[in-house]
N, C-alpha and C positions, 0 to 999 in steps of 0.2 A: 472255566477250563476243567475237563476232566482230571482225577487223581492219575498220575504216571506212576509205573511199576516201578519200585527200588531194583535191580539187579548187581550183583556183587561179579564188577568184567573184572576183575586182576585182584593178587594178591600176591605178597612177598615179604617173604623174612631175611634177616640175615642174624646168625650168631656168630660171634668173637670169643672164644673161649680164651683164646692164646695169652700167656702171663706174660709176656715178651715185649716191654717197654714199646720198642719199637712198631708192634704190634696194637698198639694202644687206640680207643677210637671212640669219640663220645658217642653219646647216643643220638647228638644232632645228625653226624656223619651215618652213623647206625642205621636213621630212620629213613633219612635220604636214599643209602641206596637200597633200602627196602622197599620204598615208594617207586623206584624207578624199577624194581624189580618185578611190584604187582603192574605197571604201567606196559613191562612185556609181556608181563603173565597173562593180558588181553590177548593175545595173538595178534595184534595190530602190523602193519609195516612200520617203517622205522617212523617214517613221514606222520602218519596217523597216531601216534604215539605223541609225537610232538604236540599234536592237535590235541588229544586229547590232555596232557598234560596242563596245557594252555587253559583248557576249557576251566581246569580247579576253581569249582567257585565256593568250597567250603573246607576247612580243614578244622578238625578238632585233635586233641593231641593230650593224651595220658600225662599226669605230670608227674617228671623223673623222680628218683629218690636219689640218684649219682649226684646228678649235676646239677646245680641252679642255674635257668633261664629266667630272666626277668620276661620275655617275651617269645617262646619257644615256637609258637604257630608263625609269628612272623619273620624270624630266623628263617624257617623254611621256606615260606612263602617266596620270601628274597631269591636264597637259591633254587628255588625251583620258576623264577621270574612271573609267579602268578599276583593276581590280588583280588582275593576271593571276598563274599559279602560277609561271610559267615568262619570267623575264627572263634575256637576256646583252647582254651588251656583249662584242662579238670582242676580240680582236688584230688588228694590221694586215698586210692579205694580202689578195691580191688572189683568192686560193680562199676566203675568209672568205663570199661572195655562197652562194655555191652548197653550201658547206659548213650553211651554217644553212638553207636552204630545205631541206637533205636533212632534216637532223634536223626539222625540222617536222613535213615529209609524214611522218616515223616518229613523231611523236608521235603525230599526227594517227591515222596507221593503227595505233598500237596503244590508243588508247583515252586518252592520256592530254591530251589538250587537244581543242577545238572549233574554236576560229579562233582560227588564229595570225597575227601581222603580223611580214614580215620587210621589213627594210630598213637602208635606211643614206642620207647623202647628203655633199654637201662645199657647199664656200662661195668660192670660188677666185675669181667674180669681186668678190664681197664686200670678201674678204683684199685686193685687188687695189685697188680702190676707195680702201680705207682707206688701204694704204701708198700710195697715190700722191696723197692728202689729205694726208697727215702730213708730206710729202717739199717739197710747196708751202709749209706751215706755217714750217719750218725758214729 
């Protein structure tokens, strides 16, 4: 089988700056709707979108410094109802970003996955939030 071209259809951020308890939101929540947000960043229909989400056959995932996940890619996975061949969870490193978008596109161009989602995120003003809740408490 020929090598297939990596191409990058969607992308999506989202920042939370907000100190406001109520406002608070891990980075699982974070990357979630980050992910659904590169997934309209395709310009897909809504339907197609679905489709494509579905399709997720790889997910790698920056690992937080906020929060501890014992299992961060399948957290997702769940919520996003896929079950892809190919999950990681990094090491902490700041090459960790660029490190797993390579091996994507090399998945991608040797045939062995479709769409892959790579990401990560943090929770910092979250963290912030809370310890400066709990500091009042005291």
């Amino acid at each position: 089988m020929a090598p297939t071209v990596p191409v990058v259809i969607g992308v999506g951020e989202i920042v939370n700056r907000s100190l406001k308890l109520e406002d608070g939101l891990e980075p699982s929540e974070l990357i979630l709707r980050a992910i659904h947000n590169a997934l309209h960043d395709a310009g897909l229909s809504q339907a197609d979108q679905s489709k494509l989400q579905s399709s997720i056959d790889s997910i790698a995932v920056v690992r937080t410094w906020t929060w501890p996940y014992p299992d961060l890619p399948g957290l997702l996975c769940s919520n996003l109802g896929v079950n892809p061949t190919h999950k990681e969870y990094t090491d902490h490193g700041g090459n960790q970003p660029g490190r797993i978008f390579d091996e994507a596109a090399r998945r991608i161009a040797q045939n062995e996955c479709k769409v892959a989602v790579v990401t990560g995120g943090e929770a910092l003003a979250s963290c912030m939030c809370s310890c400066s809740t709990n500091r009042q408490s005291d």
